[in-house]
N, C-alpha and C positions, 0 to 999 in steps of 0.2 A: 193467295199470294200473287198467283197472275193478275186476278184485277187491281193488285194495289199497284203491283209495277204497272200494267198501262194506263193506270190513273195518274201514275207520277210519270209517265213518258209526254201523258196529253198534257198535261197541265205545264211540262218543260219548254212545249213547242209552244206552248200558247203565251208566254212570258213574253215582255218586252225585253228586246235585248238592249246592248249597252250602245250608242253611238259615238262614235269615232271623229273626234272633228280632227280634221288637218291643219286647221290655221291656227293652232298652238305652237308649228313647228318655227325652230329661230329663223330669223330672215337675213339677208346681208348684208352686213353691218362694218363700214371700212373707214379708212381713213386714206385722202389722197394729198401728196404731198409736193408741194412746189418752191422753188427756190431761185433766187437769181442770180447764182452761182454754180459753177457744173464741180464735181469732182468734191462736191461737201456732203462730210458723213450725218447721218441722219439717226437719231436713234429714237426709239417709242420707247416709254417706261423702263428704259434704261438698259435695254435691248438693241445692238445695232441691227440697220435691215437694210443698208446699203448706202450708196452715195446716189447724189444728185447728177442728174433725174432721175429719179423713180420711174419706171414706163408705167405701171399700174399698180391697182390702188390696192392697202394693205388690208386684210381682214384683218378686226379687233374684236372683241366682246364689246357688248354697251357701255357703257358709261363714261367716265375721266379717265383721261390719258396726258401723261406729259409728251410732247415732241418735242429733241432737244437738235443740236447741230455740237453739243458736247458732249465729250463721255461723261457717264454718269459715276467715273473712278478720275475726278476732276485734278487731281495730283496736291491739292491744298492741304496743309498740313490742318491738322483737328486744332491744333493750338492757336487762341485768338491774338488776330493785332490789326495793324491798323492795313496791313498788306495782306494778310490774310481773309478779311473780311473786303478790302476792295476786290482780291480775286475772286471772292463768290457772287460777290455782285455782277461782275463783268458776265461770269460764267449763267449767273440769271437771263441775263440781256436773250443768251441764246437759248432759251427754252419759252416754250407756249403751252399752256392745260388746255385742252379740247375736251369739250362732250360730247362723247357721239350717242344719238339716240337709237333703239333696234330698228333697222331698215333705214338708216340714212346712210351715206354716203359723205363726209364733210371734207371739206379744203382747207387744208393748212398751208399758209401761205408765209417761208422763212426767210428775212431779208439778210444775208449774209452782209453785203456791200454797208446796211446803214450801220452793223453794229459798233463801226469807226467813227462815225459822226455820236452814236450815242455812248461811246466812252469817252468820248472828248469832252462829251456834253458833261457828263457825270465826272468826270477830273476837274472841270473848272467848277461846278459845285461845289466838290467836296473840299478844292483847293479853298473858295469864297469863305466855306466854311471856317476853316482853322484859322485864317486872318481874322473873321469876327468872332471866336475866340477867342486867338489872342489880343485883339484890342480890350475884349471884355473881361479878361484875365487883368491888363494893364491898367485901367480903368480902377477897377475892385483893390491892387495892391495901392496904389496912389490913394485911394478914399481910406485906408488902413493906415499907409502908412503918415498920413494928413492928421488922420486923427488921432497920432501917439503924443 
């Protein structure tokens, strides 16, 4: 019985053991956030994490992130119209998807000041809109009513 245990002690030692790598462990992984407006709140996947400026940069997990400068409790009612779908439009304008990859660091860069030039931009769209619409509407009832 003793030779079997120190045949099974030698042959223990003599085993390759397991190795250990360390560069499986996660690396740091953020998002840094910029803006050109001070005192604008800032929110990551619908989580606020402060206002602008941010002095340093946020840890995330990898992948997709929304960064917004709205809350994510945007006050728009669930029921559709034609105001209710312009406010989520607007409320898009201020959100950016980011992918952060593990061990990068990336810059989000949020322009508060343009989002006025680009709802301006997006009302006379959507005004262009409904007039060629309505011509197109006026058009079709005339070719109808033409041909009774």
């Amino acid at each position: 019985m003793k030779t079997v245990l120190l045949l099974l002690a030698i042959l223990l030692v003599h085993l390759p053991g397991q190795i250990v790598k360390w560069d499986n462990r996660a690396r740091y992984t953020a998002i840094t956030i910029s803006c050109d407006t001070d005192s604008v709140p800032v929110y990551i996947d619908g989580y606020y994490v402060g206002k602008t400026p941010l002095p340093n940069a946020l840890t995330v997990t990898p992948g997709w992130h929304t960064v917004s400068i709205f809350p994510p409790d945007d006050g728009v009612p669930e029921q559709e119209g034609p105001s209710t779908r312009t406010m989520k439009d607007i409320i898009r304008l201020g959100k950016q998807d980011v992918m952060v990859e593990e061990g990068n660091v990336e810059l989000v860069v949020m322009s508060y000041r343009a989002i006025d030039a680009e709802i301006e931009e997006y009302q006379r769209q959507t005004l262009s809109g409904v007039c060629l619409r309505a011509g197109m509407m006026l058009s079709l009832l005339l070719l109808i009513t033409w041909g009774i």
